[in-house]
C-alpha positions as CSV (number, residue, x, y, z in Angstrom):
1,X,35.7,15.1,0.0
2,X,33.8,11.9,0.7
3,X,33.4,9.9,-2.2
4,X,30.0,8.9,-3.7
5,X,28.3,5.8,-2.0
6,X,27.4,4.2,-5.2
7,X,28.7,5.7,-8.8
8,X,27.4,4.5,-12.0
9,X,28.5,5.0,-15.5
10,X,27.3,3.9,-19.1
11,X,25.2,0.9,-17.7
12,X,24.1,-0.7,-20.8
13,X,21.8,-4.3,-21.0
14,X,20.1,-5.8,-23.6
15,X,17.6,-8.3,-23.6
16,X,16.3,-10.4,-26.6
17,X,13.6,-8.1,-27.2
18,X,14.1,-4.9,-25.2
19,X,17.2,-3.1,-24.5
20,X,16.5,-2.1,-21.0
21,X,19.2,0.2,-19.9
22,X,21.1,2.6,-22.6
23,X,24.2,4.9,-21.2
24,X,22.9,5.1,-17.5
25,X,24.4,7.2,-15.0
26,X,23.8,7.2,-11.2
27,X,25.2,8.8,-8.5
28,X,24.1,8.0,-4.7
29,X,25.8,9.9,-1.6
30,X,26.0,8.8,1.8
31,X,23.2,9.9,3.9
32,X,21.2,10.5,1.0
33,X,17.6,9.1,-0.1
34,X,17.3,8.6,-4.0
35,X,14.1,8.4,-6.0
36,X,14.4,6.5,-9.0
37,X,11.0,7.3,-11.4
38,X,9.8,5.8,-14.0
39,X,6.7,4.0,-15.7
40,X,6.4,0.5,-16.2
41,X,9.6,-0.7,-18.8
42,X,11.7,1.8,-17.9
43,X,14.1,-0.4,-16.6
44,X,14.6,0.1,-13.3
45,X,14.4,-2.9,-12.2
46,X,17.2,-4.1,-14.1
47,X,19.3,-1.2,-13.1
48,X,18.2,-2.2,-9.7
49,X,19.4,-6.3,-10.2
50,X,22.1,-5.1,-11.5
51,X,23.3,-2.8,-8.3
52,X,22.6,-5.9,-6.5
53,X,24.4,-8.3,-8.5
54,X,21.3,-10.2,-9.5
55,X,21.8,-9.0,-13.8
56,X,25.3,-8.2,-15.0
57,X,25.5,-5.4,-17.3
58,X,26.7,-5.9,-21.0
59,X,28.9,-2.3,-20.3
60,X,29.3,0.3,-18.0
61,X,31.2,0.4,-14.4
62,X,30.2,0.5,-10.4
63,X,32.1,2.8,-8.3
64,X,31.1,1.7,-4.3
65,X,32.7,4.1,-1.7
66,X,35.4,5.2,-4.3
67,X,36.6,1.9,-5.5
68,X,35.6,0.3,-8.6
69,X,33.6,-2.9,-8.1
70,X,32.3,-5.7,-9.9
71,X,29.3,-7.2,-7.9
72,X,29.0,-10.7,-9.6
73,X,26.4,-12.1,-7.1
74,X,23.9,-10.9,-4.4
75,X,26.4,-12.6,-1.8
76,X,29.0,-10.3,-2.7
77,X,26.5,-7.6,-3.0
78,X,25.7,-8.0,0.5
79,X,29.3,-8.8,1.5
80,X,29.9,-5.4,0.3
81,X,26.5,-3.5,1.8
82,X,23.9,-3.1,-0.3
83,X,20.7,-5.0,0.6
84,X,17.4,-4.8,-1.7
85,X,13.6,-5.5,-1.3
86,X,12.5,-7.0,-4.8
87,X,8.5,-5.9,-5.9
88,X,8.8,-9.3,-7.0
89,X,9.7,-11.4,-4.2
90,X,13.1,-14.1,-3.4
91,X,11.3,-16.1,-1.0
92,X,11.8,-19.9,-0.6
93,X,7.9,-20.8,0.1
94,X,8.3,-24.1,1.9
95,X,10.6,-22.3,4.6
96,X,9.1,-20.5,7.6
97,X,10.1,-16.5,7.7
98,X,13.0,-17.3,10.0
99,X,14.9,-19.3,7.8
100,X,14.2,-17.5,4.8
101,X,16.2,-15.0,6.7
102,X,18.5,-17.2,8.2
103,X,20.1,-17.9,4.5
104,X,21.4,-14.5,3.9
105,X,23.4,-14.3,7.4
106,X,26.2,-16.2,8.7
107,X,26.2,-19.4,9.9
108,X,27.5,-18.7,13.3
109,X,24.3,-17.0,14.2
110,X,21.8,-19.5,15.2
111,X,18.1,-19.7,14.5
112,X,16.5,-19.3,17.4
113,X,18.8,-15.7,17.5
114,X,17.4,-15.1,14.2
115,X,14.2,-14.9,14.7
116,X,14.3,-13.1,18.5
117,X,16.0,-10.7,16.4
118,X,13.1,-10.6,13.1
119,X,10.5,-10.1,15.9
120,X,12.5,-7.2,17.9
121,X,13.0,-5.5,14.1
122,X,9.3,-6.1,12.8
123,X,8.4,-4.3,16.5
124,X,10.5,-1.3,16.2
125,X,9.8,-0.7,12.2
126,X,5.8,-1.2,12.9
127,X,6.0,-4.4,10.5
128,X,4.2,-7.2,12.5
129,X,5.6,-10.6,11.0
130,X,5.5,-14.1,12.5
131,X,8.7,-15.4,12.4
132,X,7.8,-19.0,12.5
133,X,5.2,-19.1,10.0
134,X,6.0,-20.9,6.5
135,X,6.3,-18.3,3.3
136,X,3.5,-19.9,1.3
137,X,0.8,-19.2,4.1
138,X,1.8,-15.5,4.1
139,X,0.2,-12.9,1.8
140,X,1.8,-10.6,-0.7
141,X,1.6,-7.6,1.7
142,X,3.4,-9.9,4.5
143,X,5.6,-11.5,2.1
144,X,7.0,-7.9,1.3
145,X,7.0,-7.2,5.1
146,X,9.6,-10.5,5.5
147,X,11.7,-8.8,2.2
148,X,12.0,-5.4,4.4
149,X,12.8,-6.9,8.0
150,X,15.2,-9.1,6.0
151,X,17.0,-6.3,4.6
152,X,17.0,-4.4,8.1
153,X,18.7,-7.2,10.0
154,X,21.9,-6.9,7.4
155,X,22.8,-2.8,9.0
156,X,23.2,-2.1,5.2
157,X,25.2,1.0,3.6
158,X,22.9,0.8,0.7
159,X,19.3,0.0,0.9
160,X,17.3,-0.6,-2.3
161,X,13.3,-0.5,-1.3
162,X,10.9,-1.1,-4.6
163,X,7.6,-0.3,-3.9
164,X,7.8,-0.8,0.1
165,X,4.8,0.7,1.4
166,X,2.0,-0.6,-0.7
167,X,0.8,-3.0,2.3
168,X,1.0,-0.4,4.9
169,X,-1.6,2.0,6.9
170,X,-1.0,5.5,6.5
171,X,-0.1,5.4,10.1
172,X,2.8,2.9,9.5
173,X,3.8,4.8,6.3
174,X,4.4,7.5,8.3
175,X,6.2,5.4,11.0
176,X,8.6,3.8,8.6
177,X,8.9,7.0,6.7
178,X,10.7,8.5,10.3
179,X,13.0,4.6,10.5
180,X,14.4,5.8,7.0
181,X,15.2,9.1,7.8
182,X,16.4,8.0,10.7
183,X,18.7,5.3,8.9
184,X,19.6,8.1,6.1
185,X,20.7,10.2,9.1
186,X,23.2,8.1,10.3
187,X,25.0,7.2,6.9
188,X,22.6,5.0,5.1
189,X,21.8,5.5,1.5
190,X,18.7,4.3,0.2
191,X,17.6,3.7,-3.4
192,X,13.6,4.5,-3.4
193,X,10.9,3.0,-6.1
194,X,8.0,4.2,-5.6
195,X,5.1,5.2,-8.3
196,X,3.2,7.1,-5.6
197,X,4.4,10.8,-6.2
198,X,3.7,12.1,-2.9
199,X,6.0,9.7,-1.4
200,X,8.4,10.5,-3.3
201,X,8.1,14.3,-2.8
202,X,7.8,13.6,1.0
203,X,10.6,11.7,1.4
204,X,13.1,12.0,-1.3
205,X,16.4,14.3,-1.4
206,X,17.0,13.4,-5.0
207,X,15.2,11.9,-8.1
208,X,16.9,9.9,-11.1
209,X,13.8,10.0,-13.9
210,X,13.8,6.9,-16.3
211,X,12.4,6.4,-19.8
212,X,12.9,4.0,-22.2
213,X,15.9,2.7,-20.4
214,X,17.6,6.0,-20.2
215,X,18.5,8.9,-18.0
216,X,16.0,12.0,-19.0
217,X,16.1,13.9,-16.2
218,X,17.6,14.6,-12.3
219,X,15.3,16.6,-9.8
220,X,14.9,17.3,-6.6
221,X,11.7,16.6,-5.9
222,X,10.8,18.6,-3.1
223,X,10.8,21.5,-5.6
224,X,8.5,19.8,-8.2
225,X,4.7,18.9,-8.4
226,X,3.0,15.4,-8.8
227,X,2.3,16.8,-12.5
228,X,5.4,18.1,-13.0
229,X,6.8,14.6,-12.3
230,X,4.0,12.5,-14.2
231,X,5.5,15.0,-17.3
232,X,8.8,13.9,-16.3
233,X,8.0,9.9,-16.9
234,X,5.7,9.9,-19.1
235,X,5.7,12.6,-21.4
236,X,2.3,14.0,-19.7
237,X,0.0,14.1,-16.8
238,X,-2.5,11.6,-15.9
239,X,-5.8,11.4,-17.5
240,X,-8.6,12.8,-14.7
241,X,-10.9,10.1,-13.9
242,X,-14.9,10.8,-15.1
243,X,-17.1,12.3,-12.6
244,X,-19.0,9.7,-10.7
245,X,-22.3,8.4,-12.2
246,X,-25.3,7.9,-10.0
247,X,-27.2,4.7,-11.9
248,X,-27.0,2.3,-8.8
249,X,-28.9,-1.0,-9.8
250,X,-30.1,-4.2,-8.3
251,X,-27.9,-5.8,-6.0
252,X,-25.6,-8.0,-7.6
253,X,-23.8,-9.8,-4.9
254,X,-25.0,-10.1,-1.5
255,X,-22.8,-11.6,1.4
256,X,-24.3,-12.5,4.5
257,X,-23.6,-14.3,7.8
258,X,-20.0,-15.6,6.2
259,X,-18.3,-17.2,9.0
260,X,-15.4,-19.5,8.2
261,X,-12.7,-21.2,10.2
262,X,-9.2,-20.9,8.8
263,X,-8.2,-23.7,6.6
264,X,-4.4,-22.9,7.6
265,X,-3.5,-22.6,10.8
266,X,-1.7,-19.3,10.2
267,X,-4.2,-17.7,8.6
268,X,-7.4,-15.9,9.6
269,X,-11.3,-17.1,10.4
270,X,-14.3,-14.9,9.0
271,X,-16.4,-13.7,11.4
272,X,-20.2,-12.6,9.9
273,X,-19.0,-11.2,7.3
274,X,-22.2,-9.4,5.6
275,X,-22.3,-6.7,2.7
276,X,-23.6,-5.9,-0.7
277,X,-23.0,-4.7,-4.4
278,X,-25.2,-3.2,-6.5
279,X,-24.7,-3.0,-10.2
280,X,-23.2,0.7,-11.0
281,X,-21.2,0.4,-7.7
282,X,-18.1,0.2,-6.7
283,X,-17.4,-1.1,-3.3
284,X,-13.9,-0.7,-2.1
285,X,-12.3,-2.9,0.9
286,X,-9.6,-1.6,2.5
287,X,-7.6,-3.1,5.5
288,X,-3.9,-4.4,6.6
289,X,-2.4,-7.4,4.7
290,X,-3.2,-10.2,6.1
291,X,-6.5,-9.3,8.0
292,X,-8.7,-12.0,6.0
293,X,-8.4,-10.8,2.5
294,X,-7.0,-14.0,1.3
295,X,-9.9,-16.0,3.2
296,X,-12.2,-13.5,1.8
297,X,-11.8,-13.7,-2.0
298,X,-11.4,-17.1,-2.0
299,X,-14.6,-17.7,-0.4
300,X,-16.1,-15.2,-3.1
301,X,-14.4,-16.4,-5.7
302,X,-14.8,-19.8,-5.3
303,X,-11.5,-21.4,-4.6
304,X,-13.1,-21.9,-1.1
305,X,-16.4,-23.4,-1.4
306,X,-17.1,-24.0,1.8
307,X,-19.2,-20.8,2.7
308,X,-22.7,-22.1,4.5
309,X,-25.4,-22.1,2.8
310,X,-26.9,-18.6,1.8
311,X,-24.0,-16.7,2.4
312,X,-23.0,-15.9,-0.3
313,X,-25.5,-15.0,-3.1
314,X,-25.0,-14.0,-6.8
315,X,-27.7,-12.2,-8.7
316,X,-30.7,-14.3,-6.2
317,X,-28.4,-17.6,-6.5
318,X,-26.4,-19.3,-3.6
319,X,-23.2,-19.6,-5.1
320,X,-21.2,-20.1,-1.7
321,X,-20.5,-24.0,-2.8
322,X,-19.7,-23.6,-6.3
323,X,-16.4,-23.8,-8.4
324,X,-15.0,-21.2,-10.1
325,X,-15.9,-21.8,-13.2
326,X,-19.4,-22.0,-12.7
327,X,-19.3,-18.5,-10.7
328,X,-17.5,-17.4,-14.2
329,X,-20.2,-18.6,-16.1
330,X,-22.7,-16.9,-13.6
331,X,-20.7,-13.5,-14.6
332,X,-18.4,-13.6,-11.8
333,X,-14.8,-12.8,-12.4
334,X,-11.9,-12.1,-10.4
335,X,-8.4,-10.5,-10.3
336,X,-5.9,-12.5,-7.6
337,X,-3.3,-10.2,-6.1
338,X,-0.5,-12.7,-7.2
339,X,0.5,-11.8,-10.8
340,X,2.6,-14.9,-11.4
341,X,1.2,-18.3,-10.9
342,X,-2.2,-17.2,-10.1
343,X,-3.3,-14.6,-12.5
344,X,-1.0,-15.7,-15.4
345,X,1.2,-18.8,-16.0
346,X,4.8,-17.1,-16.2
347,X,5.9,-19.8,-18.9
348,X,3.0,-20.0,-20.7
349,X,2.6,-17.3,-23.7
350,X,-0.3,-14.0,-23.1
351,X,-2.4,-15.6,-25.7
352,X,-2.1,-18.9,-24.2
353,X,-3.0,-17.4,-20.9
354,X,-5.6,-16.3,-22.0
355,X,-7.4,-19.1,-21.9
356,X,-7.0,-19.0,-17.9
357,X,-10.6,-17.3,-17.8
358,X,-12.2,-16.9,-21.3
359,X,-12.4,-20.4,-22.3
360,X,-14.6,-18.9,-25.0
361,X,-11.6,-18.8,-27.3
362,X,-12.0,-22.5,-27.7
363,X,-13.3,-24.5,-31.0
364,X,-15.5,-26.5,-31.7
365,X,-15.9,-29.6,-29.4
366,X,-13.2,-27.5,-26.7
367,X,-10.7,-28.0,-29.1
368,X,-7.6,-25.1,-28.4
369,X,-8.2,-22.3,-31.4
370,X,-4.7,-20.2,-31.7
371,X,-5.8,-18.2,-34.4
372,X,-8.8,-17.2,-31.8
373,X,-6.3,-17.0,-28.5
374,X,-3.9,-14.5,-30.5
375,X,-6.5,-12.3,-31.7
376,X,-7.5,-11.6,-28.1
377,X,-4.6,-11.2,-26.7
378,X,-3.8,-8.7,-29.4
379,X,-6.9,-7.4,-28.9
380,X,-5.9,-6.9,-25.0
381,X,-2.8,-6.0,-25.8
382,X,-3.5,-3.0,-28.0
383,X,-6.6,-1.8,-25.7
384,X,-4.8,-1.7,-22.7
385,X,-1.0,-0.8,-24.0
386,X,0.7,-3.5,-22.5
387,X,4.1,-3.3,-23.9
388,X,4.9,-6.7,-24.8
389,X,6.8,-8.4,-27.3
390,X,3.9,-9.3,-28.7
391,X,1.1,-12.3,-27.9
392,X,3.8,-15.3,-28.1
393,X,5.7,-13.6,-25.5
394,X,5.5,-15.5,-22.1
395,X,4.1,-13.8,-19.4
396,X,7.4,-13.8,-17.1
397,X,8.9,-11.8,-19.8
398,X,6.9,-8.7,-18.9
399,X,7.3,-5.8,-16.3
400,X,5.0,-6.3,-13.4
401,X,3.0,-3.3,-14.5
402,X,2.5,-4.4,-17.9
403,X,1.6,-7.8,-16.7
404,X,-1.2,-6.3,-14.4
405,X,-2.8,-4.7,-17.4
406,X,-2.9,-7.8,-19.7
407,X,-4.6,-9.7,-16.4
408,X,-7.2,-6.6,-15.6
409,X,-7.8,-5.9,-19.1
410,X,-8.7,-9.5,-19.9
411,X,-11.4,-10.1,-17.1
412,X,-12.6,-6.6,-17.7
413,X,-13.1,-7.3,-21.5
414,X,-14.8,-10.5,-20.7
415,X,-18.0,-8.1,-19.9
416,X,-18.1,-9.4,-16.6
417,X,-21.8,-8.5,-13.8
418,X,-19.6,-8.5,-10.9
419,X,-15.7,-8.1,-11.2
420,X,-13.9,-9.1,-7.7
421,X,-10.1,-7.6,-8.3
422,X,-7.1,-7.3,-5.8
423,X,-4.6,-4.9,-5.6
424,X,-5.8,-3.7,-9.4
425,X,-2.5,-1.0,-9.5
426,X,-0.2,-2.5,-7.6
427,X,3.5,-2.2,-8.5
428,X,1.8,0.3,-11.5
429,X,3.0,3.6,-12.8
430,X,0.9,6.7,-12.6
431,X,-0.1,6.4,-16.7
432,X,-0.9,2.4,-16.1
433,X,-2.4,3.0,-13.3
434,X,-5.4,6.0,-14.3
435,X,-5.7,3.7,-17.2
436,X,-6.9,0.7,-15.3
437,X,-8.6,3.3,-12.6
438,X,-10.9,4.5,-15.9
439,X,-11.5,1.6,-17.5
440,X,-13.0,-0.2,-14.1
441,X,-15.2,3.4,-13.5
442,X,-16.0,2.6,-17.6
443,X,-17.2,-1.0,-16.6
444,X,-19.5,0.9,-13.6
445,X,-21.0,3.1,-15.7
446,X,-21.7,0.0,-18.1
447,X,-23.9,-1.3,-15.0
448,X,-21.5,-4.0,-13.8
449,X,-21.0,-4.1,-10.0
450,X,-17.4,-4.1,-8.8
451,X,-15.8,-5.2,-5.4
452,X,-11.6,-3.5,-5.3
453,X,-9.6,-4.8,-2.1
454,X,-6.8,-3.1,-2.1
455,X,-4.3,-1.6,0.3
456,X,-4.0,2.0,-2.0
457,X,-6.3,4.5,0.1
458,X,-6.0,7.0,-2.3
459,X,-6.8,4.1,-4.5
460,X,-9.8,3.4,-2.9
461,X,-10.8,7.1,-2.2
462,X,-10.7,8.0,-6.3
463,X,-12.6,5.0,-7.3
464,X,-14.9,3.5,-4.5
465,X,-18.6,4.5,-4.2
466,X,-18.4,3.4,-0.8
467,X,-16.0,2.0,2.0
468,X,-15.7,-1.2,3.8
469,X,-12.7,-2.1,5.8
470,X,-11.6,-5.9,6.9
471,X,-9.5,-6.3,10.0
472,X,-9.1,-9.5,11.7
473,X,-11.4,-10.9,9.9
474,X,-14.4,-8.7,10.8
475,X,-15.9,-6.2,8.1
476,X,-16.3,-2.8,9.8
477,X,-20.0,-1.2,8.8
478,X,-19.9,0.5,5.1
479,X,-19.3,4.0,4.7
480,X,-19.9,6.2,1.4
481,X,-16.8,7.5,0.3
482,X,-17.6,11.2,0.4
483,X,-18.3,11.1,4.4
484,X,-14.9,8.9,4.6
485,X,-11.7,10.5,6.0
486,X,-7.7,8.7,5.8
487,X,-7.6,9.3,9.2
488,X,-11.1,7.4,10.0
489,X,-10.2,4.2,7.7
490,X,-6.7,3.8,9.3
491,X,-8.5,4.0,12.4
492,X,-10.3,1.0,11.3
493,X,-7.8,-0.4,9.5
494,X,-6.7,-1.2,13.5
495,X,-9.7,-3.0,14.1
496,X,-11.4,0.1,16.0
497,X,-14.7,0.6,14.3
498,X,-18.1,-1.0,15.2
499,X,-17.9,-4.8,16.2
500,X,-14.7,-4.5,15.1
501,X,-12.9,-5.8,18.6
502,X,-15.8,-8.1,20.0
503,X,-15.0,-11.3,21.1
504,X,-15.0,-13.5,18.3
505,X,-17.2,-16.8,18.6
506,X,-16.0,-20.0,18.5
507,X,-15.9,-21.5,15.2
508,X,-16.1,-25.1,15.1
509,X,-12.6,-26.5,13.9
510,X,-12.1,-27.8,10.0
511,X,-11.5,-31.5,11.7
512,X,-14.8,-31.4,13.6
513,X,-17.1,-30.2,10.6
514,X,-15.8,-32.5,8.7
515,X,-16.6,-35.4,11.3
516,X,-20.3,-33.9,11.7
C-alpha cells in the first residue's frame, strides 16, 4: 500500500500563555485535499508552521512518504516538498515580486527566468501579478497572490494554502478551484484553511476539525452541512443576523468628482469617483485587489489629503484636505485591511494600542492614563471575546482573528457617524465573524452610516444595503443589494458595468501639480 504523504502523531507546543497544540494527529494521502477547521486559536496555524518547519514542536513525530522526518527549517521543508501560503505573509517589502521569489529557488536559475516563469504561472492560475513591482506597493489581496504563485513555481508534493481565495472573484474561485483539483489529481496533496464552509464542502475530500488545540473530530465534508460544521468548531451554529431596518437618514458622507493620479507608480488613478452614505446604511464596495481600494480609503480616510476641493464631504464639510485626526474628531473612523503595522502596533500592548484612535483615554494636559487605557481594552476585550492573554499582551501575540476583533471592536465602540472598514472578517472564523457582522448592523441601526470594502461577496450580500463595485479605479453605478446577483457583481468586478471601460482622462502627473 502507498504510505501516507504526511503522518502526524502526538504534536504537542506550548507557548507562554497558550498551549496551542495537545496530542495532535494528522494523516494526509497522496492525491488528497485536506480541510483543516477551526475558529480563531485553534491552533492551526502552529500545526501548520510546524509541518513547514517554521515552529518546532515540544513532542510528537512527522512521517513524510513513510519515513520519519524532522523538518528543522522551511529550506528543508521545501527541500523535502511541502510549500505553504502563510494568512500572514513572508514577504521581504523592499524586493520586487521576482526576487521575493527568486530566494526560495536555486541559484542556477536566473532572474529574468524567474519572472518569465511567475508571469506564465499567474496566467494559467487566473492570478494576475506584476513580477517587477516592489512588495510594499502591492496590496494584501496581491501580496497573497505573490505567496500562491510562489508556492506553484516549487511543483510541491505538499501544498499548505491558508485562507487563499479571500482576494479572488467568484469566477477565479472557481478557476483555481479546477488548478487544485487538477494538481490533487496528479499526486499533490494539499492542506486547506479556509473559514468559508462552502469551500470547504466544495472542494474538500477530508476534514481534520480543531478546538482548543486538539483533534475533536474527522469528516468528510461532502456529507455534512455548513451548520453541522459551525457545531463541529465551535460548539454551535452562527447567530442569524437581524432583519434589515429601514431608518435611512441624512447623507453622511458624500463623494464626488474624486479624481486622483497615483502617488506610486504601480498603483492605480481614481477616475470620478462619486457616491453617497446615508446614516442607517450600509454601503458595501466590492472589487478585485488592487483595483483602487488602497487609493480609495486613503483618500477618505485621510492619509491622502490630496482630494480637490469638494470631493469629498463629511456631514456638509469638505474634508478632502484634512488629517486624520481631524476626520476622527469629525466622527470619521476607519478600519485598514493591514492588521499589523497599520491597525495595531504588533509590539506594543492592546491597551497601549488603544490609544492608536481613541486618544480620549488620555489625562489631563494629554498625559498617558494606564489605568484608563486598560479599562478599555478590557472593556473591548470582554465585549468582543477576543481571546487574549489579557490587555498587557502585545498585539503580535494574538491569532489574526482575535486581533481583527480587538481593532473592529475598538473603532466601533468609539460611537463613530461614519465607520470606513476593510476586509472587517478577513482571515475570521464563522463565530468571529457573525459577531463582527452584527455588531456593525447594531452600529446601523444606531443611525451611523457605514462604508465595508471588502472582497467577501457573501460578505457584502448579508450586510450591505446597497452595492458599489471599484475596478480600475472606476466606481460602477450603485445597486441595492436585493436586485444584486453574484454573477452580475463579478461581472463588474471585470470592469464590465456602466462607464466602467471608457477611456480614462488624462490626469495631470503628481510632478506637474505640484509645479502649478
Amino acid at each position: 500500500m502507498t504510505p501516507p504523504r504526511l503522518e502526524l502523531s502526538g504534536i504537542r507546543k506550548q507557548y507562554p500563555a497558550v498551549l496551542a497544540n495537545d496530542d495532535v494527529h494528522l494523516r494526509v494521502l497522496p492525491g488528497q485535499i485536506h480541510a483543516v477547521l477551526g475558529e480563531n486559536g485553534a491552533g492551526k496555524s502552529t500545526l501548520m508552521k510546524i509541518i513547514y518547519g517554521a515552529v518546532q514542536p515540544d513532542a510528537g513525530s512527522m512521517q513524510w512518504n513513510g519515513q520519519a522526518v524532522q523538518v528543522k527549517s522551511p529550506a528543508a521543508a521545501r527541500q523535502l516538498g511541502i510549500s505553504m501560503v502563510y494568512q500572514h505573509f513572508s514577504l521581504f517589502e523592499t524586493l520586487t515580486v521576482a526576487e521575493n521569489v527568486w530566494l526560495g529557488l536555486e541559484r542556477s536559475i536566473k532572474l529574468a527566468q524567474v519572472a518569465a516563469r511567475i508571469g506564465e504561472v499567474a496566467h494559467a492560475y487566473g492570478l494576475e501579478v506584476d513580477a517587477r513591482r516592489p512588495v510594499h506597493t502591492l496590496s494584501v489581496g496581491e501580496k497573497q497572490r505573490v505567496e500562491i504563485v510562489r508556492a506553484l513555481l516549487t511543483d510541491p508534493q505538499l501544498l499548505i494554502l491558508d485562507e487563499p481565495t479571500s482576494v479572488l472573484t467568484p469566477q477565479a474561485v472557481e478557476k483555481l478551484f479546477v488548478t487544485l483539483r487538477r494538481l490533487a489529481e496528479g499526486g499533490t496533496s494539499i492542506l486547506y484553511i479556509s473559514h468559508k464552509l462552502d469551500e470547504i464542502r466544495a472542494l474538500c475530500h477530508h476534514c481534520t476539525v480543531l478546538r482548543g488545540g486538539r483533534v475533536t473530530g474527522e469528516v468528510d465534508p461532502t456529507r455534512e452541512s455548513n451548520a453541522s460544521l459551525s457545531r463541529l468548531m465551535i460548539g454551535a451554529e452562527p447567530a442569524a443576523l437581524r432583519a434589515r431596518a429601514d431608518t435611512q437618514g441624512a447623507e453622511v458622507l458624500v463623494v464626488k468628482g474624486l479624481s486622483l493620479p497615483r502617488q506610486d507608480p504601480f498603483g492605480v488613478d481614481l477616475v470620478d469617483i462619486g457616491f453617497a452614505v446615508r446614516a442607517g446604511e450600509i454601503v458595501g464596495i466590492a472589487g478585485v485587489s488592487g483595483n483602487g481600494q488602497q487609493e480609495l480609503m486613503a483618500a477618505l480616510s485621510g492619509e491622502d489629503p490630496r482630494a480637490p476641493v469638494g470631493s469629498v464631504m463629511l456631514q456638509g464639510r469638505d474634508v478632502g484636505r484634512q488629517r486624520p485626526a481631524r476626520r476622527r474628531r469629525a466622527g470619521l473612523h476607519f478600519v485598514p485591511e493591514e492588521r499589523l503595522g497599520r491597525g495595531a502596533v504588533p509590539t506594543l500592548s492592546l491597551a497601549q494600542n488603544t490609544l492608536l484612535t481613541r486618544t480620549g483615554s488620555l489625562g489631563i494636559g494629554g498625559w498617558i492614563a494606564p489605568r484608563r487605557l486598560r479599562s478599555l481594552a478590557v472593556k473591548l476585550i470582554e465585549r468582543f471575546q477576543v481571546k487574549s492573554g489579557g490587555p498587557d499582551a502585545a498585539a503580535r501575540s494574538l491569532s489574526g482573528g482575535n486581533l481583527q476583533k480587538f481593532i473592529v471592536g475598538r473603532e466601533i465602540d468609539a460611537r463613530p457617524r461614519l465607520l470606513i472598514v476593510a476586509q472587517p472578517t478577513w482571515g475570521v472564523d464563522v463565530g468571529a465573524a457573525a459577531l463582527i457582522r452584527g455588531e456593525l448592523l447594531a452600529l446601523r441601526d444606531a443611525g451611523c452610516a457605514l462604508l465595508v470594502v471588502s472582497e467577501e461577496l457573501d460578505e457584502l450580500f448579508e450586510l450591505s444595503d446597497r452595492l458599489l463595485v471599484i475596478a480600475k479605479g472606476r466606481i460602477s453605478p450603485s445597486v441595492p443589494v436585493a436586485e444584486a446577483t453574484v454573477e452580475r457583481i463579478g461581472e463588474w468586478m471585470s470592469g464590465l458595468f456602466p462607464g466602467g471601460t471608457a477611456p480614462t482622462p488624462p490626469l495631470p502627473e503628481p510632478a506637474e501639480r505640484a509645479h502649478a
